[in-house]
ROZASE-559749 format. One line per 8 residues: their letters; for each residue x, y, z of C-alpha. Coordinates in Angstrom, 1 decimal. Example, Ala and Ser with C-alpha at 12.3 -4.5 7.8 and 13.67 -1.06 7.14 Angstrom:
2
AS	12.3:-4.5:7.8 ~ 13.7:-1.1:7.1 .
! end
This chain:
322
XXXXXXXX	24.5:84.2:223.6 ~ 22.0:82.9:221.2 ~ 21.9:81.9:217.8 ~ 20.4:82.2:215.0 ~ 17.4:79.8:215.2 ~ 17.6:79.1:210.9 ~ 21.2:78.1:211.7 ~ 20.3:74.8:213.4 .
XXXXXXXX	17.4:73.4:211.2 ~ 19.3:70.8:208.8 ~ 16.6:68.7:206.3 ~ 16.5:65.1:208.5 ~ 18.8:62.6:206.5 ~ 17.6:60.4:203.8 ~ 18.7:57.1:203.8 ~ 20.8:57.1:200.2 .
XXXXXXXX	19.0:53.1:199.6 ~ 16.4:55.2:198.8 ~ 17.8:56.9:196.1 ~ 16.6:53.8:193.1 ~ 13.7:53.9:194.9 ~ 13.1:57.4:194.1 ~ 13.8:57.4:190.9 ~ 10.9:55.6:190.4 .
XXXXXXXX	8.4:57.4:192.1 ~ 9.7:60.5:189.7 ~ 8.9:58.4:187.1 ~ 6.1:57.2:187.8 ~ 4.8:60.9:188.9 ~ 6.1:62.2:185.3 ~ 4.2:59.1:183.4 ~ 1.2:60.5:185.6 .
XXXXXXXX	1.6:63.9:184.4 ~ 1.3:63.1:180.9 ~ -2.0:61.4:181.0 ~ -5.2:63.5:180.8 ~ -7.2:62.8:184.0 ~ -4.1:61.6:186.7 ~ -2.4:64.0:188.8 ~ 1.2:63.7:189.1 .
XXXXXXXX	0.5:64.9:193.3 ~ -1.9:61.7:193.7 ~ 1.2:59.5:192.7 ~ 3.3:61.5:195.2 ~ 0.5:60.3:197.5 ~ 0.4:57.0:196.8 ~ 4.0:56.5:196.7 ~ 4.7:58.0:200.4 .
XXXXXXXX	6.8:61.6:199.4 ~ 3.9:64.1:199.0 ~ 4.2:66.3:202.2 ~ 8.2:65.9:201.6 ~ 8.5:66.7:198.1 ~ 5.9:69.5:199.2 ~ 8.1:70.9:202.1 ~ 11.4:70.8:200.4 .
XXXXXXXX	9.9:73.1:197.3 ~ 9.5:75.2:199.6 ~ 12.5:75.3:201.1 ~ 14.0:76.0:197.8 ~ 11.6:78.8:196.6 ~ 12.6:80.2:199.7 ~ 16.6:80.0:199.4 ~ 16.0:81.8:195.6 .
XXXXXXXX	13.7:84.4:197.7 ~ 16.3:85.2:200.8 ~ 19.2:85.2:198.0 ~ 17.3:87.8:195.3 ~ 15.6:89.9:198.1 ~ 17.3:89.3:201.2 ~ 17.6:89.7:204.6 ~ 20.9:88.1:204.9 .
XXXXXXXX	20.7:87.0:201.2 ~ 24.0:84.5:201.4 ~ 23.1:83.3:205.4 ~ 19.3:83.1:204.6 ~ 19.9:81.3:201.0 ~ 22.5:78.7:203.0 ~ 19.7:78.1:205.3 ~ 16.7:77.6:203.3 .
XXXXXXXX	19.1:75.1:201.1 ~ 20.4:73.2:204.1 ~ 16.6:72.8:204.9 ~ 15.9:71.3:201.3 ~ 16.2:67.1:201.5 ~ 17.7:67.1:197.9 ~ 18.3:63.5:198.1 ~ 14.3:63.3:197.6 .
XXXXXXXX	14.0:65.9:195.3 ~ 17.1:65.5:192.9 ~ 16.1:61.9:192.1 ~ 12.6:62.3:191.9 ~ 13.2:65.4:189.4 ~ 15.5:63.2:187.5 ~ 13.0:60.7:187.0 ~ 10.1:62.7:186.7 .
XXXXXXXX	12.8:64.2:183.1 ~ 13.3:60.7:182.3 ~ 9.7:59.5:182.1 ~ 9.1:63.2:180.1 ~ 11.4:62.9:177.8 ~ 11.6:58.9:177.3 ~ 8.0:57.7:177.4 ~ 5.9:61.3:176.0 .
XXXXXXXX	5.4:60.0:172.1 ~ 4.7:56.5:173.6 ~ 2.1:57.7:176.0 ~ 0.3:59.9:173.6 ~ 0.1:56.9:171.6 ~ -1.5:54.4:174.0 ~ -3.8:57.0:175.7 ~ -4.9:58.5:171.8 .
XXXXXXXX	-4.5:54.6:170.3 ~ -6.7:52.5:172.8 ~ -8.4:55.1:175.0 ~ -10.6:52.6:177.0 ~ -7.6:50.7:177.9 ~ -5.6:53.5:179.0 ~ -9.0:55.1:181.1 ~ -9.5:51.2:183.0 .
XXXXXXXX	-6.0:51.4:184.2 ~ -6.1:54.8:185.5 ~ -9.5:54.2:186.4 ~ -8.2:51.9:188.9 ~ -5.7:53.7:190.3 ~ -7.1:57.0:191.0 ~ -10.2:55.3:192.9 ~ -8.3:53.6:195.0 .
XXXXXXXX	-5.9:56.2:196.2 ~ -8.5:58.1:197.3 ~ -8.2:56.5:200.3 ~ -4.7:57.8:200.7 ~ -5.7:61.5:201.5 ~ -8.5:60.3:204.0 ~ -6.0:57.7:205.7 ~ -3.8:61.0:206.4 .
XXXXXXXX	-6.2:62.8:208.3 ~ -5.6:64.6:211.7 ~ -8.2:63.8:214.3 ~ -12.0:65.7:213.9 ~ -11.7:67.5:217.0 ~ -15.4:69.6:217.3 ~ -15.8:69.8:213.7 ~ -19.2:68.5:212.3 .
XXXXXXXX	-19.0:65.4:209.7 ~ -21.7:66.2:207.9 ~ -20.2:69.7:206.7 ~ -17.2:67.5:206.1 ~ -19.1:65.3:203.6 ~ -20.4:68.7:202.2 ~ -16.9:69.8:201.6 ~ -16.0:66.7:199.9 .
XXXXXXXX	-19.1:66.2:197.6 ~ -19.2:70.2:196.6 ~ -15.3:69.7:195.8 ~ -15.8:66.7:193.8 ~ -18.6:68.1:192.1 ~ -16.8:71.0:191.1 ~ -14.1:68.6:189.5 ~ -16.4:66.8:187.6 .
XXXXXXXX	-17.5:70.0:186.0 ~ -14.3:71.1:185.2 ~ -13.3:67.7:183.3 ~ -16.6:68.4:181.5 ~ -15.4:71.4:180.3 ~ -11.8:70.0:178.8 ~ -12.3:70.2:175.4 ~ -10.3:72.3:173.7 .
XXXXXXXX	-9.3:72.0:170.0 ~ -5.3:71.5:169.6 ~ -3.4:74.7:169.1 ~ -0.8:73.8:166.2 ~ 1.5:76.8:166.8 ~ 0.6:78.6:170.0 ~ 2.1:82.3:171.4 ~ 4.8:81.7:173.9 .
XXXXXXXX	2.9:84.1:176.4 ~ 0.1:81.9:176.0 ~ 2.9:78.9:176.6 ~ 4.2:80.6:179.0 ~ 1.0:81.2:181.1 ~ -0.6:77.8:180.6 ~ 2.9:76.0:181.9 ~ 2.3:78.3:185.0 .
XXXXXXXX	-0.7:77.0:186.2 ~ -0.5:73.6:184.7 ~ 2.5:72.9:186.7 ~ 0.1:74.2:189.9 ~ -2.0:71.1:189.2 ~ 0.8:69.1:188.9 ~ 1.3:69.4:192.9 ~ -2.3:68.8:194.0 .
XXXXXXXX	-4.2:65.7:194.1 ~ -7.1:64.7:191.8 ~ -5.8:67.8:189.9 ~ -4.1:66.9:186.4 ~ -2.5:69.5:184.7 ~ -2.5:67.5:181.2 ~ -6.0:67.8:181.5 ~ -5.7:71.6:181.5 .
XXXXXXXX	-3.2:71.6:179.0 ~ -6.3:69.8:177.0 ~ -9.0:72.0:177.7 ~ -6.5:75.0:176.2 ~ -5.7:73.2:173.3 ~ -1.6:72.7:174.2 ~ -1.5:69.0:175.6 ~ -0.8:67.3:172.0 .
XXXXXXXX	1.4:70.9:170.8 ~ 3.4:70.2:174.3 ~ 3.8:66.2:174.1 ~ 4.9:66.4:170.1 ~ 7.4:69.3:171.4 ~ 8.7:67.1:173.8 ~ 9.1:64.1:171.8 ~ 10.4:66.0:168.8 .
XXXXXXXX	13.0:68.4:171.1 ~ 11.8:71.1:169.8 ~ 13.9:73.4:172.7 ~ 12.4:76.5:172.2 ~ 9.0:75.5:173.2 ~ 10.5:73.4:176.2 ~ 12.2:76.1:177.7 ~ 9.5:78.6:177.3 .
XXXXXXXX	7.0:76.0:179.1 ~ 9.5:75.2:181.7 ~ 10.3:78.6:182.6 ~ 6.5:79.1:183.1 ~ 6.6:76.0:185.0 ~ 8.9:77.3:187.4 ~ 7.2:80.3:187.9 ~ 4.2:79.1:189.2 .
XXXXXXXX	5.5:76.3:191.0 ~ 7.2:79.3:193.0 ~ 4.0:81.0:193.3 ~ 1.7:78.0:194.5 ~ 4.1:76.0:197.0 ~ 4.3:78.1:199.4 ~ 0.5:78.4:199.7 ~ 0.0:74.3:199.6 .
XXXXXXXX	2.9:74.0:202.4 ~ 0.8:76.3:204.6 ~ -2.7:75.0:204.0 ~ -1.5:71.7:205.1 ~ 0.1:73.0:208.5 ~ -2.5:74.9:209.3 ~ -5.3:73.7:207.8 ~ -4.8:69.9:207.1 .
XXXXXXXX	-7.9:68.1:207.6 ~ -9.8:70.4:205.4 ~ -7.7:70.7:202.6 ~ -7.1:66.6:202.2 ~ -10.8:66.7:202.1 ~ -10.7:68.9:199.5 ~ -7.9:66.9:197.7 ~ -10.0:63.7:198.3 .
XXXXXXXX	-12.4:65.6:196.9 ~ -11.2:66.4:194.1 ~ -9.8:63.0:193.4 ~ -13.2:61.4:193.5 ~ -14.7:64.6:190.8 ~ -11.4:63.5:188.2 ~ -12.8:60.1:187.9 ~ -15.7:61.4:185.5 .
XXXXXXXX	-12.5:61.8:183.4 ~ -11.2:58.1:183.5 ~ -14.7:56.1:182.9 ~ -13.4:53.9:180.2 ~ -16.4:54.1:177.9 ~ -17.2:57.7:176.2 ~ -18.2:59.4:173.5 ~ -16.8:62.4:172.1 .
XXXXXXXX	-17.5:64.6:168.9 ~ -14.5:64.6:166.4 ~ -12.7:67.8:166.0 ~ -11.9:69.6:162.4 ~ -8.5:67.8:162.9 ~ -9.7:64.4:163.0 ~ -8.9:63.7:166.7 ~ -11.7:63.8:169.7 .
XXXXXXXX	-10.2:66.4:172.4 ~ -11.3:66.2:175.8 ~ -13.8:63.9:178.4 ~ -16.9:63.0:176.4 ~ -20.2:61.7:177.0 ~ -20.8:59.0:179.7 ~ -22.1:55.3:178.6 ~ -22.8:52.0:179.5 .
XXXXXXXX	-19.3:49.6:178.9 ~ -19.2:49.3:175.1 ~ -16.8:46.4:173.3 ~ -13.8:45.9:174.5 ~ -15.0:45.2:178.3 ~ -12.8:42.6:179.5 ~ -9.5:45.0:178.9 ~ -10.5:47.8:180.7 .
XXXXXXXX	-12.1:46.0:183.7 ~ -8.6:43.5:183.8 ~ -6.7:46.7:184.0 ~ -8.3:48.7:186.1 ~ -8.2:46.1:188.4 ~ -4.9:45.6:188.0 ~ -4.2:49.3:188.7 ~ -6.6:49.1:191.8 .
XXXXXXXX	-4.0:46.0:193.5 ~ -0.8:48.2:192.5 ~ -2.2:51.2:194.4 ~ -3.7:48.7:197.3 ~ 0.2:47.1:197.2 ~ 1.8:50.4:197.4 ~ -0.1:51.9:200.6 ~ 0.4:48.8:202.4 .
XXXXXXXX	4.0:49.1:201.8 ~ 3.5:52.3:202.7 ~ 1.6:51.2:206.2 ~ 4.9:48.7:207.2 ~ 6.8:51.1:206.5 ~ 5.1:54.2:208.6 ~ 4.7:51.8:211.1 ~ 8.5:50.4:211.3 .
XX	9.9:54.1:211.3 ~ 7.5:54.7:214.5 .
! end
C-alpha cells in the first residue's frame, strides 16, 4: 500500500533563532517597498529568503486553491499548509506591516525632502546587489554567452524605459477599482527584482494618495489596496515559482537585468518639471553631480558595504549549511 505522496512533504524546519532575524529582513523589504526605484524582491535577495519566501507563497496560494476548488479540499489544504515554512513568512510579514505602517510618513519625507540623499543610498545598494542574482546562477550548459548578454542588456534597457516613463501626476481621491487594480500589479513588482512597485504606484499617480492613507489610517483605502494586493500576489507566484525551477538561469538574467535598467531611477542628480501641485513626480532628467556631492557619494557608499556585508554573511552561511 502506498500513500499519498502530498502526505509526506513537511516545509524543512526553521531554526526559531532566526525568527529576530527575520523580522528584520521584513522590514527592511517593507522600507524597500516604499521607495520609488528599490524593489522589495532585491532585498529578499540580498538578505538570503527570496526563493523561500517565493516557494512558501506558493504553497499558501495553493492551500486557499485545494480548499475553494478542491480535490480533496480539507486533505489538499492540510497539505499545501504543512508545505508553507511560516516561521519565514509570518515574521517577515509582520515586519514588512511594521516598517508600513511605522516608517511610511517618515520615508515620504526623506525621499520628497532631500531626494539626492535618499537616491546615493539606494544608489548604492541596488548596484551592488546585482551581483546577487548572477552569483545564483545554475551552470551554462550549451547555452551561448553572448545571447545571455543580449538578454541582460535588452531587459535592462527595457527598465530604463519604463522608469522614464514614471511620471504621473498624484491622484488626490482615486476610484477603488482603479485602487484596486493598481495594488494588484503593484504587489507583482513587489516580488521581482529590480522591479519596484512604488515606482508604478508613481507613474499612476497613487504612491503619495497610498503613503498619506497609510500614515493617516485611512482603513478604507488600506483594505481596498490590500485586497488588490492579495489578488495578484495569488495570480503572479505561482508563475515566478515555476520560471525559477524550470527556467532559472534565464530568468535571474532577466532579474539582473532589470536591476541594472532601475538604476536610471536612483542617479542622485536630476531634474524634473514641477507638477500643478507643486511637487516633481517621477525620474527626471539625467545630470552631471550638482551641490550637495559629498552626501550622496558617502551614502551610497555606505549602502554599497551594507549590501557587500550582507552577501558575505550570506556566503559563510551557505557555505556552513553545506
Amino acid at each position: 500500500m502506498t500513500s499519498a505522496p502530498d502526505a509526506v512533504e513537511q516545509a524543512p524546519r526553521r531554526s526559531r533563532a532566526l525568527l529576530p532575524l527575520d523580522l528584520v529582513r521584513g522590514f527592511l523589504i517593507g522600507m524597500a517597498e516604499l521607495v520609488p526605484g528599490v524593489s522589495g524582491g532585491t532585498v529578499a535577495l540580498v538578505t538570503g529568503v527570496y526563493e523561500q519566501l517565493i516557494g512558501s507563497a506558493s504553497h499558501a496560494v495553493s492551500a486557499i486553491k485545494r480548499l475553494v476548488l478542491g480535490p480533496d479540499r480539507v486533505a489538499g489544504f492540510r497539505t499545501e499548509v504543512a508545505r508553507t515554512d511560516w516561521w519565514l513568512v509570518v515574521p517577515v510579514l509582520v515586519g514588512m506591516a511594521a516598517a508600513v505602517l511605522t516608517v511610511a510618513g517618515v520615508m515620504e519625507s526623506f525621499v520628497t525632502g532631500h531626494p539626492e540623499l535618499a537616491r546615493g543610498l539606494f544608489f548604492g545598494l541596488v548596484a551592488v546587489s546585482i551581483v546577487v542574482p548572477l552569483r545564483m546562477l545554475p551552470p551554462a550548459g550549451r547555452r551561448h554567452p553572448a545571447l545571455e548578454v543580449v538578454l541582460v542588456l535588452v531587459m535592462a534597457a527595457v527598465a530604463f524605459a519604463l522608469v522614464s516613463l514614471a511620471g504621473g501626476s498624484s491622484e488626490a481621491d482615486p476610484a477603488l477599482p482603479v485602487v484596486f487594480v493598481a495594488a494588484a500589479i503593484a504587489i507583482c513588482a513587489l516580488v521581482v527584482p529590480g522591479v519596484s512597485g512604488s515606482f508604478f504606484l508613481l507613474a499612476v499617480g497613487l504612491y503619495t494618495t497610498t503613503l498619506t492613507a497609510v500614515d493617516e489610517r485611512d482603513l478604507g483605502y488600506i483594505a481596498v489596496f490590500g485586497l488588490g494586493a492579495v489578488v495578484g500576489l495569488a495570480s503572479f507566484v505561482q508563475l515566478l515559482r515555476w520560471l525559477l525551477e524550470h527556467h532559472r538561469r534565464t530568468t535571474l538574467l532577466v532579474m539582473a537585468g532589470l536591476m541594472i535598467g532601475s538604476l536610471r531611477a536612483l542617479w542622485p542628480w536630476q531634474t524634473a518639471e514641477v507638477a500643478a501641485d507643486g511637487e516633481a513626480h517621477g525620474p527626471g532628467a539625467l545630470v552631471a553631480p550638482y551641490d550637495p556631492v559629498l552626501g550622496p557619494v558617502l551614502l551610497g557608499l555606505l549602502g554599497a558595504v551594507v549590501v557587500g556585508v550582507l552577501v558575505l554573511v550570506e556566503e559563510v552561511r551557505a557555505r556552513r549549511a553545506a
